[in-house]
C-alpha positions in Angstrom: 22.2 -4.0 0.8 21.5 -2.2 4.0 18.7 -3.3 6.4 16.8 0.0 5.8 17.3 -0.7 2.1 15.6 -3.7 1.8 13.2 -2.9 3.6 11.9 -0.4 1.3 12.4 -2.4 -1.5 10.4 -5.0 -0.2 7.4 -2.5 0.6 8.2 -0.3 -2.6 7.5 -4.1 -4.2 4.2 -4.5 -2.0 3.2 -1.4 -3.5 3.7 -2.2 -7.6 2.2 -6.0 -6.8 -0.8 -4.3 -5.4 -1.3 -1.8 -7.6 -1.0 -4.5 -10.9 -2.8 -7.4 -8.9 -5.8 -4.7 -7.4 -6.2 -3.6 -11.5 -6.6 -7.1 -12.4 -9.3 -7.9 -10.0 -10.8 -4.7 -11.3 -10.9 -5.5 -14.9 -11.6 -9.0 -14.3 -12.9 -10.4 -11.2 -13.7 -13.5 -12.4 -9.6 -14.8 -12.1 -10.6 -15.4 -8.7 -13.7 -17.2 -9.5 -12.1 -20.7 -10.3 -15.2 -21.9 -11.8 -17.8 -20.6 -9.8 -20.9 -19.0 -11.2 -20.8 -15.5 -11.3 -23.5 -12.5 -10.6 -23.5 -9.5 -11.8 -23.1 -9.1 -7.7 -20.4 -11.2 -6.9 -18.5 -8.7 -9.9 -19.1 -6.0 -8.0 -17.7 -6.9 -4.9 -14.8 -8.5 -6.3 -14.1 -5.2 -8.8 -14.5 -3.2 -5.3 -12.2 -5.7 -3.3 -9.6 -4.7 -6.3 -10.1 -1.5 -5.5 -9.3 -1.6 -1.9 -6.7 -4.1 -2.9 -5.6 -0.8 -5.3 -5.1 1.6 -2.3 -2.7 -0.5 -0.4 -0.7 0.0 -3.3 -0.6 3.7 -2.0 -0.1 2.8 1.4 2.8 0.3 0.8 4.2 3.2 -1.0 4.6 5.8 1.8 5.8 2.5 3.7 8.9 2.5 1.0 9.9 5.8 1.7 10.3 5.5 5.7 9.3 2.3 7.1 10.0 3.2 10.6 7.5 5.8 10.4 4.7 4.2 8.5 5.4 1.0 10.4 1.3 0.7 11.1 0.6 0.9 7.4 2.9 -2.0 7.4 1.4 -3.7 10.6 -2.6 -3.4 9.0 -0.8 -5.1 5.7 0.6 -8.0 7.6 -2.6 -8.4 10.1 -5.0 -9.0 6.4 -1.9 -11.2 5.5 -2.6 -13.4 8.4 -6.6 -13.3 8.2 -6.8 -13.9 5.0 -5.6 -17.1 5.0 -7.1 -18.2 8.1 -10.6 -17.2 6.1 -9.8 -19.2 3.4 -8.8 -22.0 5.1 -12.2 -21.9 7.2 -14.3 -21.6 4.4 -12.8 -24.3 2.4 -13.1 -26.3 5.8 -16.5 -25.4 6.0 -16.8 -26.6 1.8 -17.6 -22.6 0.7 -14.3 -22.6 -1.5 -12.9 -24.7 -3.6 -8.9 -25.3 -2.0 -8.1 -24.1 -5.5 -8.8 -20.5 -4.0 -5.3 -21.0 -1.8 -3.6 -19.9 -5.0 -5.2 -17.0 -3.8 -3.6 -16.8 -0.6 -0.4 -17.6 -1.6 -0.4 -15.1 -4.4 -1.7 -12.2 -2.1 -1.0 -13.3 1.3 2.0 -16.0 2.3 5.0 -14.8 0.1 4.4 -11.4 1.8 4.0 -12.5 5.7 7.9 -12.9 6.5 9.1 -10.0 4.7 5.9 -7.5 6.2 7.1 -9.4 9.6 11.0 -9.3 9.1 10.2 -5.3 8.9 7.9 -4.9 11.5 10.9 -7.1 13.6 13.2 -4.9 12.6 11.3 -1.3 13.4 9.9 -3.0 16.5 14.1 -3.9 18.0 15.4 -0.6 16.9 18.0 -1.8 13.5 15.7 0.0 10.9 16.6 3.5 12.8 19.2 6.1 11.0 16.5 6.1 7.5 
């Protein structure tokens, strides 16, 4: 598979995980709750965090279809990959979160920072041109 290709794949991919995982959070926030008590305002947030977890979906997707161009939309997707889990990790430092909430991280965040950064590599040196 072609350089270009994959990358693509791996955003058109981005895009369907977000769009099933930001529905989830919608329907039921309290998967991320791992235990904790929840308000009725601690639903809301998490049901609008699936939201805005819904519209990367939408992003990612341009990113499929030329990830040279839409490189940025790429580059704002790998800077929340990187802040998220330095959030987490701070908070479950700081005994806010349970580490039980890394599942989180993983899930949403790690698996996608060396593919999000493999493409930015690529766009950045020049071997994504030619789409």
């Amino acid at each position: 598979m072609s350089k270009i290709r994959t990358a693509k794949t791996i955003m058109l991919l981005a895009a369907i995980y977000n769009a099933v995982w930001g529905m989830v959070i919608s329907v039921y926030p309290q998967i991320i709750l791992f235990g904790y008590p929840s308000t009725n305002f601690t639903l809301i947030l998490l049901r609008c965090i699936g939201m805005l977890v819904g519209t990367y979906a939408i992003a990612y997707y341009f990113a499929s279809k030329d990830p040279v161009r839409y490189w940025p939309l790429i580059f704002v997707g790998f800077t929340g990959k990187v802040l998220g889990p330095i959030g987490s990790v701070y908070y479950i430092l700081a005994g806010e979160l349970t580490p039980k909430f890394l599942y989180v991280n993983l899930l949403n965040d790690l698996i996608w920072l060396v593919p999000f950064g493999w493409i930015l590599w690529m766009v950045r040196s020049g071997h994504l041109d030619g789409v």
